[in-house]
C-alpha atoms as an extended CHARMM CRD file, in Angstrom:
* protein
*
       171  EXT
         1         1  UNK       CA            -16.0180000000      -43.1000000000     -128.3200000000  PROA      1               0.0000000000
         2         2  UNK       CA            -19.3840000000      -44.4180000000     -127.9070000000  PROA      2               0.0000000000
         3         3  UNK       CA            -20.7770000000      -47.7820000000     -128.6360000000  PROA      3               0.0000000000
         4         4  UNK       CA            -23.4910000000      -47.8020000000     -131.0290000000  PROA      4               0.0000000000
         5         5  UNK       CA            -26.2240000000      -50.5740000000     -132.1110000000  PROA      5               0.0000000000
         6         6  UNK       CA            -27.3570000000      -51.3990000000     -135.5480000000  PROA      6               0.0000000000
         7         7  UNK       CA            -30.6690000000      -53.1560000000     -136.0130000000  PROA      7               0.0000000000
         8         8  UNK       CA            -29.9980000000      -54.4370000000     -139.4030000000  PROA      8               0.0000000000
         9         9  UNK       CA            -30.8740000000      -57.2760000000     -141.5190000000  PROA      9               0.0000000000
        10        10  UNK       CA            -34.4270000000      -56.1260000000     -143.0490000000  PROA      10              0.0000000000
        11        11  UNK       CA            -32.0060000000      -55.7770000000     -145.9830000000  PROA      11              0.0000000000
        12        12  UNK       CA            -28.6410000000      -56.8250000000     -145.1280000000  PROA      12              0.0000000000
        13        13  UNK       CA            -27.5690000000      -55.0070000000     -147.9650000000  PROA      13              0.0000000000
        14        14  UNK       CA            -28.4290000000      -51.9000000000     -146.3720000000  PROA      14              0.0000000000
        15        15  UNK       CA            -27.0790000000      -53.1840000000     -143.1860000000  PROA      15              0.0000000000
        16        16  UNK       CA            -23.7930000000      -53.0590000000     -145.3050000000  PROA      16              0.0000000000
        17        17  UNK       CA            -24.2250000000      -49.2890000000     -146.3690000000  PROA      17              0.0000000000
        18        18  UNK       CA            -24.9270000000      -48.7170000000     -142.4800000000  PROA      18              0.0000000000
        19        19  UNK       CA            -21.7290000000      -50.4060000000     -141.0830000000  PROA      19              0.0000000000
        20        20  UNK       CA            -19.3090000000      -48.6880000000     -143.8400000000  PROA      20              0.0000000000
        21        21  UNK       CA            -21.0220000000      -45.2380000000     -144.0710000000  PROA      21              0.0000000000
        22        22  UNK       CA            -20.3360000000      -45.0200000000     -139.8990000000  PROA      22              0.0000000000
        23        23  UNK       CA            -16.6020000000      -46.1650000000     -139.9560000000  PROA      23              0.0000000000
        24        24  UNK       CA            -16.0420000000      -43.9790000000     -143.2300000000  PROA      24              0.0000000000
        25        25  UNK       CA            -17.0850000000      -41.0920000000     -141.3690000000  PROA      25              0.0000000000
        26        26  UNK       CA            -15.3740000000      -41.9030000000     -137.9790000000  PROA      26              0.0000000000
        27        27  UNK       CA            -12.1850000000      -42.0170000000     -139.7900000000  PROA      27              0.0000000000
        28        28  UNK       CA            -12.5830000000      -38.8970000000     -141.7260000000  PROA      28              0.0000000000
        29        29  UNK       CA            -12.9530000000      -37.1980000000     -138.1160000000  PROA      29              0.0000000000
        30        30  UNK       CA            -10.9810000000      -39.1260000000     -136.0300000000  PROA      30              0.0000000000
        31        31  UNK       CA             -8.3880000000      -40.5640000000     -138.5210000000  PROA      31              0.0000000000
        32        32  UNK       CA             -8.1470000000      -43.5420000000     -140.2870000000  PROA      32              0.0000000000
        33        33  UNK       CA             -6.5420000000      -45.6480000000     -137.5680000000  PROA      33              0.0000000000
        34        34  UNK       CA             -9.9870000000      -45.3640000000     -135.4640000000  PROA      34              0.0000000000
        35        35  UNK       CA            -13.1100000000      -47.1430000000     -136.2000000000  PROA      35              0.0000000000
        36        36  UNK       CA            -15.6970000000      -47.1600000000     -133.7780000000  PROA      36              0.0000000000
        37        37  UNK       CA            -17.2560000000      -49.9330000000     -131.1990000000  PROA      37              0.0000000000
        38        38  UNK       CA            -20.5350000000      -51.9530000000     -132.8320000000  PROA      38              0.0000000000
        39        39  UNK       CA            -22.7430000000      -53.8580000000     -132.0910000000  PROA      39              0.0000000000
        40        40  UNK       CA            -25.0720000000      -55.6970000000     -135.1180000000  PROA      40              0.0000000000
        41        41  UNK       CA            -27.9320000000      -57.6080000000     -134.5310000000  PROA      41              0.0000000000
        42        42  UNK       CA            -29.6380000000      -59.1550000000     -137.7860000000  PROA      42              0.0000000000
        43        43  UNK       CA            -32.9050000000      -59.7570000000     -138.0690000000  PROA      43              0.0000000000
        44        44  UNK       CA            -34.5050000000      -62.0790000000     -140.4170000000  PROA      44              0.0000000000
        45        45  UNK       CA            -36.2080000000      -59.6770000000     -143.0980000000  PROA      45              0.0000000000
        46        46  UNK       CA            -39.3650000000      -62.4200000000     -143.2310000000  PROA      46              0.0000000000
        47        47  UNK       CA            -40.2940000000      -60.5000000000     -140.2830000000  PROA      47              0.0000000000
        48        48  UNK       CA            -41.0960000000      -57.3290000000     -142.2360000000  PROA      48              0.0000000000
        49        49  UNK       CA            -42.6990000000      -59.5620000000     -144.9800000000  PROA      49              0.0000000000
        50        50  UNK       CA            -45.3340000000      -60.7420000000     -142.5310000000  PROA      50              0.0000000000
        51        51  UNK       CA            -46.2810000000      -57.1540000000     -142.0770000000  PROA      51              0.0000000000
        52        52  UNK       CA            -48.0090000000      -58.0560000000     -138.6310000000  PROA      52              0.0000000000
        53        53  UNK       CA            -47.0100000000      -54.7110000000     -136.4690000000  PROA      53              0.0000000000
        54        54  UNK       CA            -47.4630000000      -56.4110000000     -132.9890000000  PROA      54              0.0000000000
        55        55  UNK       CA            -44.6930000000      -59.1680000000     -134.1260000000  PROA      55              0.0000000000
        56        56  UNK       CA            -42.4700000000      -56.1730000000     -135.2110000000  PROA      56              0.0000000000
        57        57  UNK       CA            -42.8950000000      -54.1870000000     -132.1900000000  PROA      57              0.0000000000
        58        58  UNK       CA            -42.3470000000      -57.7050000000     -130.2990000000  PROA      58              0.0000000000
        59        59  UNK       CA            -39.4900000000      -58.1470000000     -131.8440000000  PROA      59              0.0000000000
        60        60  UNK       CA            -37.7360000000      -54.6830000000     -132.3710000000  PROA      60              0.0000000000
        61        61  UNK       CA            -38.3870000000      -54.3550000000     -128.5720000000  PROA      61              0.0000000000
        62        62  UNK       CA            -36.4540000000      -57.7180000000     -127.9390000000  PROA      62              0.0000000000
        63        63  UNK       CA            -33.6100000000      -56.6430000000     -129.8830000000  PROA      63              0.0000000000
        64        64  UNK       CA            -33.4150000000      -53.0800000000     -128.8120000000  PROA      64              0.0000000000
        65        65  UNK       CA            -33.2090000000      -54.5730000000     -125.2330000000  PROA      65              0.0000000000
        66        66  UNK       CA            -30.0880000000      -57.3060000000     -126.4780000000  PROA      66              0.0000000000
        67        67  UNK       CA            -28.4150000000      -54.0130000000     -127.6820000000  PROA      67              0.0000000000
        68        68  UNK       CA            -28.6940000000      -51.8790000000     -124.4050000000  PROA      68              0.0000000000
        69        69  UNK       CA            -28.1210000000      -55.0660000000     -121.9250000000  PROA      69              0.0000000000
        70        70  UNK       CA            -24.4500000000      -55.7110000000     -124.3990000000  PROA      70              0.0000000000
        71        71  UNK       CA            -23.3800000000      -52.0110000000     -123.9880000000  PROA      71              0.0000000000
        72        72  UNK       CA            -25.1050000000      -50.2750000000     -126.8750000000  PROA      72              0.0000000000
        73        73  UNK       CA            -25.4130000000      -46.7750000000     -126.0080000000  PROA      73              0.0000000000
        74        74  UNK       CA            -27.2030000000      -45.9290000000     -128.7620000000  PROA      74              0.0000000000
        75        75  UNK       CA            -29.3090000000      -47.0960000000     -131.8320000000  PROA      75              0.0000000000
        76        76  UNK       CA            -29.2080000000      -47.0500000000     -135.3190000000  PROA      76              0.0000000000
        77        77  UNK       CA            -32.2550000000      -49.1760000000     -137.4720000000  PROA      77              0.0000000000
        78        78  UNK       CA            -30.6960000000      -49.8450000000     -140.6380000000  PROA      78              0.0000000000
        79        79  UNK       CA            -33.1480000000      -49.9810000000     -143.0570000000  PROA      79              0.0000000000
        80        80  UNK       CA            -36.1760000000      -47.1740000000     -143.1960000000  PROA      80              0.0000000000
        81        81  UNK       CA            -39.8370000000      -49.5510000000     -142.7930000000  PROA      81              0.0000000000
        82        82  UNK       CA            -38.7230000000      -50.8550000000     -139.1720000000  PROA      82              0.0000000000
        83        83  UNK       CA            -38.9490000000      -47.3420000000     -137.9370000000  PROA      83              0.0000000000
        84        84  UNK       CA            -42.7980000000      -48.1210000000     -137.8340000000  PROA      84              0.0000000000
        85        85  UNK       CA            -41.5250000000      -50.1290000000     -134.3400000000  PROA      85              0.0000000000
        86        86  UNK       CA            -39.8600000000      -46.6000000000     -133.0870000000  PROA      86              0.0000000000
        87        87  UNK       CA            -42.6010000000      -45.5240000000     -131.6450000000  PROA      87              0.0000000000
        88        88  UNK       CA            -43.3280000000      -48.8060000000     -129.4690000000  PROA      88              0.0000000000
        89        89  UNK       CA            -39.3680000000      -49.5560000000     -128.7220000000  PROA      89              0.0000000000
        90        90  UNK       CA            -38.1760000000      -46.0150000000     -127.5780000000  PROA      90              0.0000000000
        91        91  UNK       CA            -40.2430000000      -45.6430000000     -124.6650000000  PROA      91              0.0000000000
        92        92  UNK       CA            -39.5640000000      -48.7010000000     -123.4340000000  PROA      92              0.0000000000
        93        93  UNK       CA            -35.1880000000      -48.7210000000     -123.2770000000  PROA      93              0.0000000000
        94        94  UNK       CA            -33.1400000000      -45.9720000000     -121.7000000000  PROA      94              0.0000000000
        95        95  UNK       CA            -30.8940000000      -45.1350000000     -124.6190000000  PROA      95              0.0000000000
        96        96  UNK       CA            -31.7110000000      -43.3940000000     -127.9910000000  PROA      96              0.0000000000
        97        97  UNK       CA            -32.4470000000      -44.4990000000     -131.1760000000  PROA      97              0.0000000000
        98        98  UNK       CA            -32.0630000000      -42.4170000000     -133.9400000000  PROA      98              0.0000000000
        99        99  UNK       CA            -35.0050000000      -42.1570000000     -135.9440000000  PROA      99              0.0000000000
       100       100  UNK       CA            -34.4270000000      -41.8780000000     -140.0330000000  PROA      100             0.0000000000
       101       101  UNK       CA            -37.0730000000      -39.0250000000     -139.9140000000  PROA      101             0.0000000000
       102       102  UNK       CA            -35.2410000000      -36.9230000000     -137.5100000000  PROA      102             0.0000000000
       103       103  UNK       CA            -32.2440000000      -37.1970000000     -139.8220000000  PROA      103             0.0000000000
       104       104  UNK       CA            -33.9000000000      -36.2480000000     -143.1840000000  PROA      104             0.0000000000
       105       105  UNK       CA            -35.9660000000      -33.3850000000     -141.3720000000  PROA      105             0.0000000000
       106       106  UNK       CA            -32.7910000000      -31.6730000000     -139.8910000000  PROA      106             0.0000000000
       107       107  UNK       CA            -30.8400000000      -31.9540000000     -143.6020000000  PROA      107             0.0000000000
       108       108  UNK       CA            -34.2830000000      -30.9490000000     -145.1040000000  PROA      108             0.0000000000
       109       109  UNK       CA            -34.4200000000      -28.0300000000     -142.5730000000  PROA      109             0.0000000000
       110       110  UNK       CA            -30.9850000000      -26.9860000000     -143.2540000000  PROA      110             0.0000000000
       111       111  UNK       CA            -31.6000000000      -26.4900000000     -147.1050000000  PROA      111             0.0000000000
       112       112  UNK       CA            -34.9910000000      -24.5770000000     -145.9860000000  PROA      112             0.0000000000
       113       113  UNK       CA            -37.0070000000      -27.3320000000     -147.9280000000  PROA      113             0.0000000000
       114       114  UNK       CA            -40.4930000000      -27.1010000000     -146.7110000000  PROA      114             0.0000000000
       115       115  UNK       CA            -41.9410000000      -30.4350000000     -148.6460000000  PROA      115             0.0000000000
       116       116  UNK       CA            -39.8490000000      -33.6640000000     -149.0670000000  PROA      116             0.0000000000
       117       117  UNK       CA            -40.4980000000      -36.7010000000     -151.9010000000  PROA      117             0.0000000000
       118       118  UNK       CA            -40.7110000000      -39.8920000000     -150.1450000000  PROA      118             0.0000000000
       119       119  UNK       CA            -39.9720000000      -43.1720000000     -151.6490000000  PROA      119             0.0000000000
       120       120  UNK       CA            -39.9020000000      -46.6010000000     -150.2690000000  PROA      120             0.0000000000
       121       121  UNK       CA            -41.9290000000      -49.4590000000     -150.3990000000  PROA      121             0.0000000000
       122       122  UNK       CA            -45.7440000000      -49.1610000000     -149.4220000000  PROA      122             0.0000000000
       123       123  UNK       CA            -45.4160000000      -49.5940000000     -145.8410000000  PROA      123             0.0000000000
       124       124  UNK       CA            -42.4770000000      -47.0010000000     -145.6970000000  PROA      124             0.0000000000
       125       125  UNK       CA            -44.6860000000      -44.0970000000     -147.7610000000  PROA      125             0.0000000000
       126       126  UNK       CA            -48.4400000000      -45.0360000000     -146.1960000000  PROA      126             0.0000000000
       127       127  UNK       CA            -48.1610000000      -45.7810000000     -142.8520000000  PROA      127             0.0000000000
       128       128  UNK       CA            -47.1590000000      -42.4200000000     -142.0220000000  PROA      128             0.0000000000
       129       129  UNK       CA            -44.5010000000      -42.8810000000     -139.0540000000  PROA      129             0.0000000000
       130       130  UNK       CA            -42.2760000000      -41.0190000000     -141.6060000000  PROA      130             0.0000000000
       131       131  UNK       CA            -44.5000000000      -38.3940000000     -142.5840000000  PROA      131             0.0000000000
       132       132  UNK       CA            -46.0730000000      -37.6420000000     -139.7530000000  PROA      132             0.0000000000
       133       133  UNK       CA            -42.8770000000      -37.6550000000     -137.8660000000  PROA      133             0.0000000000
       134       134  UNK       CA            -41.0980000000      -35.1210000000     -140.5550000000  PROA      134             0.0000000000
       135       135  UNK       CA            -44.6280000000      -32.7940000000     -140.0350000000  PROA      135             0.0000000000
       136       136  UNK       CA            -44.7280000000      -32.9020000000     -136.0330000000  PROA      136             0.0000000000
       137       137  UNK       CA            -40.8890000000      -32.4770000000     -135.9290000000  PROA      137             0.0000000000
       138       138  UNK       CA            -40.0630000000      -29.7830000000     -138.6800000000  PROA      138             0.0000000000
       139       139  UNK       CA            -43.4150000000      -28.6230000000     -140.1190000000  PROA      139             0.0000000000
       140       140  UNK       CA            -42.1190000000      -30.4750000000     -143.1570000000  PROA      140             0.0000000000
       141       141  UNK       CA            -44.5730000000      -32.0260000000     -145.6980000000  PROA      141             0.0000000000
       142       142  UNK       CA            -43.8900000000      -34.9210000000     -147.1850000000  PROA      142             0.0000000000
       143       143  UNK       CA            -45.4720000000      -35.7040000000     -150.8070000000  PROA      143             0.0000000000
       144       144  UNK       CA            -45.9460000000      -39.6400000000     -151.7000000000  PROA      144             0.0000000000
       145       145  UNK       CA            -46.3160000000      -41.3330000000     -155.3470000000  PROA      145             0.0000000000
       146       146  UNK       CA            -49.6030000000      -42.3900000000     -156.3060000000  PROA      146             0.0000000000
       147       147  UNK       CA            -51.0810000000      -45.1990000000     -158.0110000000  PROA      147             0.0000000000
       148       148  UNK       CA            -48.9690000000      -47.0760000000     -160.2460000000  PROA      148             0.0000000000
       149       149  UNK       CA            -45.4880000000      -45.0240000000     -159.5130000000  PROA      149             0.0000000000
       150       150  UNK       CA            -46.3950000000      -46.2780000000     -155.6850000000  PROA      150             0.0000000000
       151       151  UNK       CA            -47.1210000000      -49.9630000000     -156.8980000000  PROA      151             0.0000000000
       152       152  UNK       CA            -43.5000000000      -49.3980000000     -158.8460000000  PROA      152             0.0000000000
       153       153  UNK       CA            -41.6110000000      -47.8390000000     -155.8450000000  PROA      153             0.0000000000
       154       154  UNK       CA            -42.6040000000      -50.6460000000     -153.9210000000  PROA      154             0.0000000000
       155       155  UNK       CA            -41.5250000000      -53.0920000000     -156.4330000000  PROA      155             0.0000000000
       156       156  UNK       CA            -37.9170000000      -51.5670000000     -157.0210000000  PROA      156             0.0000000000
       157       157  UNK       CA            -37.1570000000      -51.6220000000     -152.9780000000  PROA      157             0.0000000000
       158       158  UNK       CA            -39.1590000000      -55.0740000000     -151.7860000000  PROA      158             0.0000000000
       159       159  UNK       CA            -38.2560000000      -57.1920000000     -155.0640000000  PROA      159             0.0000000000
       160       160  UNK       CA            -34.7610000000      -55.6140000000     -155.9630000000  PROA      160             0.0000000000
       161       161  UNK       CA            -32.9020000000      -53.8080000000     -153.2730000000  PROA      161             0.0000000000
       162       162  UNK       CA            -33.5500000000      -55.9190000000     -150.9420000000  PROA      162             0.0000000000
       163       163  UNK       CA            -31.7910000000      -58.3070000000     -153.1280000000  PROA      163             0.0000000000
       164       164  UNK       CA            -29.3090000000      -56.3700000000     -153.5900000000  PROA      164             0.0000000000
       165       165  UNK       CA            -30.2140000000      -55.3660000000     -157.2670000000  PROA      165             0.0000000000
       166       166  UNK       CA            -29.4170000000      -52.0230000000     -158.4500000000  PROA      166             0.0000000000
       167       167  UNK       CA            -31.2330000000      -51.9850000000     -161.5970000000  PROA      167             0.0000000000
       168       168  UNK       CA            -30.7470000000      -48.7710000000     -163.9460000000  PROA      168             0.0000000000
       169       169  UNK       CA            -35.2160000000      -48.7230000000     -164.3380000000  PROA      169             0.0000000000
       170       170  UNK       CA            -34.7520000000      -48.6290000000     -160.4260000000  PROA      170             0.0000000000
       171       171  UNK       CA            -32.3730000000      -45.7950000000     -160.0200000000  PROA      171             0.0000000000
């Protein structure tokens, strides 16, 4: 079994989700004796708050690089708005990252969907390294709230999930 790398902490909750989700499948394929080899690194979510993308890429870089150096063979960002650093990080290590986009577009493939809903907060939904990712990758198009529902989406994954709140107006 491989060793894989989790970039989490831009929600630790999600970092959470991450780390069970990958041992809850390993041991429905392998057996329930067998979890696999991890690696976390945690980054401070203030990061992502700042919103400055040459501090991200700095620092998703830096981290990506801990990961490989330790024995990651490959990585896994845990939350979706740091993939907006994929694009500056994977060039620059020798093992893969998996990109959330490349995930969603081969499920979305599979069911023959031809346009996906994206929600997230505003960074996730209007930078476009998810969008344009799904489009280049599948031919997928990807439709985004506007207006108020994207001020709300936002709210409901910056103010509350990343709190950990799982409000009922959320879900």
């Amino acid at each position: 079994m491989r060793t894989i790398g989790l970039i989490g902490g831009t929600s630790w909750h999600s970092t959470i989700a991450y780390y069970r989700l990958i041992n809850e499948k390993v041991g429905e394929t392998r057996g329930t004796w067998s979890n696999p080899e991890m690696l976390i690194y945690s980054i401070n979510i203030e990061i992502m708050r700042e919103q400055d993308p040459d501090r991200i890429n700095a620092k998703y870089l830096e981290v990506s690089k801990v990961l490989q150096k330790s024995g990651a063979e490959a990585l896994v960002i845990c939350a979706n708005t740091p993939h907006m650093a994929y694009d500056h990080v994977q060039p620059r290590i020798h093992i893969p990252i998996l990109h959330i986009a490349e995930a969603t577009g081969r499920k979305a493939a599979q069911l023959g969907a031809r346009k996906v809903g994206l929600l997230g907060n505003k960074p996730t939904m209007t930078r476009g390294f998810i969008p344009e990712y799904l489009n280049r990758e599948f031919g997928i198009d990807t439709i985004i709230p506007q207006g108020e529902a994207l001020d709300r989406s936002h709210h409901f994954v910056s103010k509350e999930l990343t709190q950990g709140k799982f409000t009922e107006e959320a879900r």
